[in-house]
C-alpha positions as CSV (number, residue, x, y, z in Angstrom):
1,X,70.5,-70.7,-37.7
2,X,74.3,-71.4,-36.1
3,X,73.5,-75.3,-36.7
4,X,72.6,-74.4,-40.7
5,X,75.9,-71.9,-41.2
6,X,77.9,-74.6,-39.4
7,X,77.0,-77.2,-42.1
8,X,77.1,-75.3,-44.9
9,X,80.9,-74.4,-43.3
10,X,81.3,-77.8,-43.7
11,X,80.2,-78.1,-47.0
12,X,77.4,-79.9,-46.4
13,X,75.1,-79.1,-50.0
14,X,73.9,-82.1,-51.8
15,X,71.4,-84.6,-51.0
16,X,74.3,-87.5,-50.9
17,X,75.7,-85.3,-47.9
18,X,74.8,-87.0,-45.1
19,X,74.3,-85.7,-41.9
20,X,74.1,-87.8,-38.7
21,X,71.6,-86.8,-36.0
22,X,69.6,-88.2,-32.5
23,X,66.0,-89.0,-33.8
24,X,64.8,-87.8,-30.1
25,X,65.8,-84.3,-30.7
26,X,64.6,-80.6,-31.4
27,X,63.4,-80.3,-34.8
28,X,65.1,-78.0,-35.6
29,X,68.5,-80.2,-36.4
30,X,66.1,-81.9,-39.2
31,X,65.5,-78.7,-40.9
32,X,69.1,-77.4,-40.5
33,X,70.6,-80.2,-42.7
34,X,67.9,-80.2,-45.0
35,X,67.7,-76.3,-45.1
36,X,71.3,-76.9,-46.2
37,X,70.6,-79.1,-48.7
38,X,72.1,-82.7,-47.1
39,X,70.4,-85.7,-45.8
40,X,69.6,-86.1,-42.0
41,X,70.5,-89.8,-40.7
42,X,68.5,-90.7,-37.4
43,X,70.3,-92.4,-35.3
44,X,69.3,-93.9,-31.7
45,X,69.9,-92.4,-28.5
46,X,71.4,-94.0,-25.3
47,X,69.6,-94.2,-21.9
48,X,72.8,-92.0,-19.8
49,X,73.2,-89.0,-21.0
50,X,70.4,-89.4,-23.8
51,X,72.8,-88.0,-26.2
52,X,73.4,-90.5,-29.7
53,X,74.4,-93.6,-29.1
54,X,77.9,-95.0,-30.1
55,X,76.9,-98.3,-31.9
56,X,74.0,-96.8,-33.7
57,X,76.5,-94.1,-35.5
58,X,78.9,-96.5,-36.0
59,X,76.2,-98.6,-37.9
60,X,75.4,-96.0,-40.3
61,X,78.9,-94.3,-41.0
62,X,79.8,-93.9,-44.7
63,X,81.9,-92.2,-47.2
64,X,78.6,-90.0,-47.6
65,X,78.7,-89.1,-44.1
66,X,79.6,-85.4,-43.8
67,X,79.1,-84.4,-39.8
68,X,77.5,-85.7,-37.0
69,X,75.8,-83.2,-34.5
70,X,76.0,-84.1,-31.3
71,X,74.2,-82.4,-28.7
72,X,74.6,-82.4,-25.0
73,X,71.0,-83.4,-24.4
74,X,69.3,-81.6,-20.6
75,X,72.7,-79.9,-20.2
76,X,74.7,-83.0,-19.6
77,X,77.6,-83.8,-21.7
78,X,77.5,-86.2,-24.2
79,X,81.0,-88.6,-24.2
80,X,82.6,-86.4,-27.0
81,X,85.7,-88.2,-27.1
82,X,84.1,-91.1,-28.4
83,X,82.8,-89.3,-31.2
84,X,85.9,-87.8,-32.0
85,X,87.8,-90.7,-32.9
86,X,85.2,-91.6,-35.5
87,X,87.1,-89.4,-38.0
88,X,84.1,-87.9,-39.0
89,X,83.5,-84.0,-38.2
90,X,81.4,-83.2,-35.1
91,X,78.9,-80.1,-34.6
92,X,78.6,-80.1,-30.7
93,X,75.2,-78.8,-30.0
94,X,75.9,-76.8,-27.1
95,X,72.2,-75.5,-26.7
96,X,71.3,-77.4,-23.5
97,X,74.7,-77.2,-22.1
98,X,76.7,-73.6,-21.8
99,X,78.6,-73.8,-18.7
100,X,79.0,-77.7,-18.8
101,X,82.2,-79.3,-18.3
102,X,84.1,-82.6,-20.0
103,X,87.0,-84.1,-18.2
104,X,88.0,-80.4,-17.0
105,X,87.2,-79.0,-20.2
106,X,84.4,-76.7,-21.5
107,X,81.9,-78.4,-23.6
108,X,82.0,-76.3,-27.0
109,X,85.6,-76.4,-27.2
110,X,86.2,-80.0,-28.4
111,X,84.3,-80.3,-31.6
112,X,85.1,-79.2,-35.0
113,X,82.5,-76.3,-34.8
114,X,80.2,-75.6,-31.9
115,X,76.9,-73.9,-32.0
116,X,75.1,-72.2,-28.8
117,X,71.9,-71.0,-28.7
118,X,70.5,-67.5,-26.8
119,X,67.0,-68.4,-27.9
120,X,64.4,-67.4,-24.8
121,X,64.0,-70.5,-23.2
122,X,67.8,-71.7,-22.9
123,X,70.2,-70.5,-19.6
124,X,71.6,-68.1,-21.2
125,X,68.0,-66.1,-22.7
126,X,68.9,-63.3,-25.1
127,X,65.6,-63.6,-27.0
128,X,67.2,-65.4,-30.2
129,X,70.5,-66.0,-31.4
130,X,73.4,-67.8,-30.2
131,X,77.0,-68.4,-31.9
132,X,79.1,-70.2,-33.6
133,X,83.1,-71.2,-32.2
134,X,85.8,-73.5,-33.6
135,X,89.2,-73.4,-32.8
136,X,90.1,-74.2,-36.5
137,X,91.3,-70.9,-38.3
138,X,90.5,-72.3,-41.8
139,X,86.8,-73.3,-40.4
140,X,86.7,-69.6,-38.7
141,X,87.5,-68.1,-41.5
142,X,84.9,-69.5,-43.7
143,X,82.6,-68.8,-40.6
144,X,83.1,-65.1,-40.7
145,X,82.9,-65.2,-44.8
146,X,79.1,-66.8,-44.6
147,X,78.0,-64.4,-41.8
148,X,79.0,-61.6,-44.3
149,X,77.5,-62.7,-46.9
150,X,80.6,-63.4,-48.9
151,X,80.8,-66.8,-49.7
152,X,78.9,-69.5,-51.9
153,X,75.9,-68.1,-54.6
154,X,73.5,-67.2,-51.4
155,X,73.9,-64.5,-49.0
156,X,72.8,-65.1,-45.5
157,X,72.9,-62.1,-43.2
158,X,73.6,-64.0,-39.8
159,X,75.2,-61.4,-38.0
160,X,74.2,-60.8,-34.3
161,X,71.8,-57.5,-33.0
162,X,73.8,-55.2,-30.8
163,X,70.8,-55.2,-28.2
164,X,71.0,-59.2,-28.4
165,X,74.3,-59.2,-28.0
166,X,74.4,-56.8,-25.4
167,X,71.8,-59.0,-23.0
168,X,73.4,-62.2,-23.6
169,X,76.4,-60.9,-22.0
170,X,74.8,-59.7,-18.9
171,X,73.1,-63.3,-19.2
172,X,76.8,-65.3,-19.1
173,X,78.0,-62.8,-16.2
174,X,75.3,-64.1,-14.3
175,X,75.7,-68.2,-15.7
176,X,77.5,-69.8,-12.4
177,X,74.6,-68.2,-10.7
178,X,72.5,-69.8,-13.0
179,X,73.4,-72.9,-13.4
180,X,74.3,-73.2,-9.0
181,X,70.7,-72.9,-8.4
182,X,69.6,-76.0,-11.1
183,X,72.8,-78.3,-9.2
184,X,70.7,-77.3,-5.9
185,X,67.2,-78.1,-7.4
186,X,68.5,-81.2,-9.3
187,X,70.0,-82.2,-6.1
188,X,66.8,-81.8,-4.5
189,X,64.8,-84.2,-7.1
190,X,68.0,-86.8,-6.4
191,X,67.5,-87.3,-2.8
192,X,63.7,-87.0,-2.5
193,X,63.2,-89.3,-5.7
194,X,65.7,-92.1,-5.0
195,X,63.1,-94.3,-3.2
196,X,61.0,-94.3,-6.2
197,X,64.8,-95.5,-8.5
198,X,65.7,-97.9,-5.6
199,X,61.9,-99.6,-6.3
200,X,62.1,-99.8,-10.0
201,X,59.7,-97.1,-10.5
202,X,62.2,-95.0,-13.2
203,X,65.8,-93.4,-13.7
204,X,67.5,-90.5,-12.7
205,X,69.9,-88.6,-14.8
206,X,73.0,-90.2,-14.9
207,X,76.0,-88.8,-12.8
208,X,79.1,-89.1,-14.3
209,X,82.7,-88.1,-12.5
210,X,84.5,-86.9,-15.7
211,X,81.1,-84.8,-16.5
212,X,80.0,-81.6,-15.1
213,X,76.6,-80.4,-16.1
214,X,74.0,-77.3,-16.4
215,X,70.5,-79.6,-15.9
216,X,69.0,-77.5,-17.9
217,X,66.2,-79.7,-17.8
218,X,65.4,-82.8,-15.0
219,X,64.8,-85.6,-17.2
220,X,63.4,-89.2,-15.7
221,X,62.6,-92.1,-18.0
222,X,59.5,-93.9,-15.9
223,X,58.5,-97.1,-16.4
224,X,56.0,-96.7,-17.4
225,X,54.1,-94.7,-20.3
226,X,54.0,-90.9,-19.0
227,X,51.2,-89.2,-20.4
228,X,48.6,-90.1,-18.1
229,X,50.6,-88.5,-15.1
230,X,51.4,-85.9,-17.0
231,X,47.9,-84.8,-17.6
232,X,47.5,-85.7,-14.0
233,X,49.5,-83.4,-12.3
234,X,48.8,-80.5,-15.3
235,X,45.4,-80.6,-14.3
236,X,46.2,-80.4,-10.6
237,X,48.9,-77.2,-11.4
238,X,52.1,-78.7,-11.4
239,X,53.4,-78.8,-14.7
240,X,55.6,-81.3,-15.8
241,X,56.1,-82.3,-19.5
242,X,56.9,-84.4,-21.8
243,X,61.0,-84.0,-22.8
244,X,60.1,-83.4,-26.2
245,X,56.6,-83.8,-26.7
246,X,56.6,-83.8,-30.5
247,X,58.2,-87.3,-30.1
248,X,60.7,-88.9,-32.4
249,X,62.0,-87.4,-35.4
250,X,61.6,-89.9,-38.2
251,X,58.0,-90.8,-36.9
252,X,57.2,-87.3,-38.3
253,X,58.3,-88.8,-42.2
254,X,56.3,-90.6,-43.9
255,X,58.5,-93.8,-45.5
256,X,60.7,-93.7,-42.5
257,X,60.6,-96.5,-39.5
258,X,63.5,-96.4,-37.7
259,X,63.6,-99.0,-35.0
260,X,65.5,-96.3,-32.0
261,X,64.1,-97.9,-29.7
262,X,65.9,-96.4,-27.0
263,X,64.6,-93.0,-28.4
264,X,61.3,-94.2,-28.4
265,X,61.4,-95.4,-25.2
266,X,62.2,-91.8,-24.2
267,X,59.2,-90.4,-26.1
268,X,56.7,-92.5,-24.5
269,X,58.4,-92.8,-20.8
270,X,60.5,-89.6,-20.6
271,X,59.2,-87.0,-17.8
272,X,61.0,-83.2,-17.5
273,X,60.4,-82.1,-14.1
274,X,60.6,-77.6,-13.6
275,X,63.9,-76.8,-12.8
276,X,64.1,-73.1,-13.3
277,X,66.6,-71.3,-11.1
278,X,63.3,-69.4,-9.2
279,X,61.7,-72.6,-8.1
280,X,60.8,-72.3,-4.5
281,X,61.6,-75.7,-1.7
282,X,57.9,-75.6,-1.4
283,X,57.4,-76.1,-5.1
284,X,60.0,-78.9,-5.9
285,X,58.4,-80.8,-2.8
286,X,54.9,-80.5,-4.9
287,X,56.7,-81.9,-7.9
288,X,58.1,-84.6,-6.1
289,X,54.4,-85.2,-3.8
290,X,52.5,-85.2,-7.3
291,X,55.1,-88.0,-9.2
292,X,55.0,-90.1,-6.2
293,X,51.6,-90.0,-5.4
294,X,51.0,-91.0,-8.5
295,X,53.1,-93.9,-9.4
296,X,52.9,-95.7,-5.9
297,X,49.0,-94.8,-5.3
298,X,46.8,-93.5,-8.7
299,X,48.6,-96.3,-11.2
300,X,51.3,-98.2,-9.0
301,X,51.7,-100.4,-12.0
């Protein structure tokens, strides 16, 4: 709920209020703005950090345009700065990416508001929860009015569980653990997967030298059309996935065709390999026996 009390902080209410979002995203940044009463604007992705692309937003920026939320997809830093000199408010969706840097600075600490999430599966797992930071006293202010119930005709009781709060800081004590052991893994998958970049085969996540990230999740785009290996190696116990296997956002609407295409390209070709910090060597070289196997011998293309 940070990403709906972050809107309505930004007084995002009306249908004309429009809010910009990734159409390859979780869902629930769709239901946030809606639950909130604006309009969710997809918007295309890019193929680096898979975060929204810079041309797309610009194409779609109006005086109805109330926010964009921009998450750091897979724990890598999205080029904030960018974004910033829109003029236009930015959520950072930090969900993916607690811990991440941007040119020396923590990613969360750059946007108007920034929401974090402690739900079960993220790096930080509390269960559910997460918070909600700006360094804007006016926008804090309001912040700590909603989570009390004190502002606007609705009361939304937002506030945090002791016992939640109390294992997500145990969680973040143990983060550079954490995210040390995903560098190592992803670093693995880099060197043992190269052959199969250097051939054409697909891309490994983007490096970037002003970006430091979590890889919360190992994210290649193949060349080719993923579910057929992913049923593959599911079947034979190594279970890799789809990025976001409920696809693009607008395809889920009926009277919207938005031509993403770099988002649908994603959809169809994306491929998150297991990157959990209790992987074992002799499991990531299963992962990376199972992918190559299969693109150079089952369906070399």
């Amino acid at each position: 709920m940070g990403l709906h009390i972050a809107l309505k902080t930004l007084g995002v209410e009306k249908e004309c209020d429009e809010v910009i979002i990734p159409d390859f995203a979780c869902r629930s940044l769709y239901d946030c703005v809606r639950m909130a009463g604006g309009t969710p604007v997809f918007c295309d992705i890019n193929l680096d950090d898979y975060s929204l692309d810079l041309d797309s937003v610009r194409s779609v920026l109006n005086s109805n345009t109330k926010s964009i939320i921009l998450p750091h997809m897979y724990g890598c830093p999205a080029d904030i700065d960018a974004f910033l000199n829109l003029g236009v408010p930015v959520i950072e969706d930090c969900a993916h990416s607690m811990g991440a840097m941007y040119n020396g600075k923590t990613v969360g600490s750059l946007g108007t508001l920034s929401v974090f999430s402690f739900e079960g599966s993220k790096i930080v797992a509390a269960g559910e929860g997460g918070v909600v930071l700006s360094s804007a006293d006016h926008v804090v202010e309001r912040l700590i009015n909603m989570r009390r119930g004190r502002s606007g005709k609705f009361i939304y009781h937002y506030r945090l569980s002791d016992i939640i709060a109390a294992i997500a800081l145990i969680q973040i004590e143990k983060l550079p653990v954490m995210i040390k052991k995903r560098k190592e893994i992803a670093q693995f998958y880099m060197e043992n997967l190269s052959d199969l970049e250097r051939e054409g085969h697909l891309k490994l996540p983007s490096v970037f030298s002003d970006r430091d990230g979590t890889y919360y999740r190992f994210v290649v785009l193949c060349q080719e059309e993923t579910s057929d290996l992913i049923r593959n190696a599911n079947e034979r116990g190594i279970f890799v996935r789809n990025p976001m296997p409920s696809g693009c956002l607008s395809d889920s609407f009926d009277g919207i065709r938005a031509k993403n295409l770099n988002a649908k390209r994603l959809a169809g070709n994306g491929l998150s390999l297991p990157i959990y910090p209790d992987l074992t060597k002799e499991e990531m070289q299963a992962v990376v026996n199972e992918i190559t196997t299969y693109i150079t011998v089952v369906n070399p293309g």
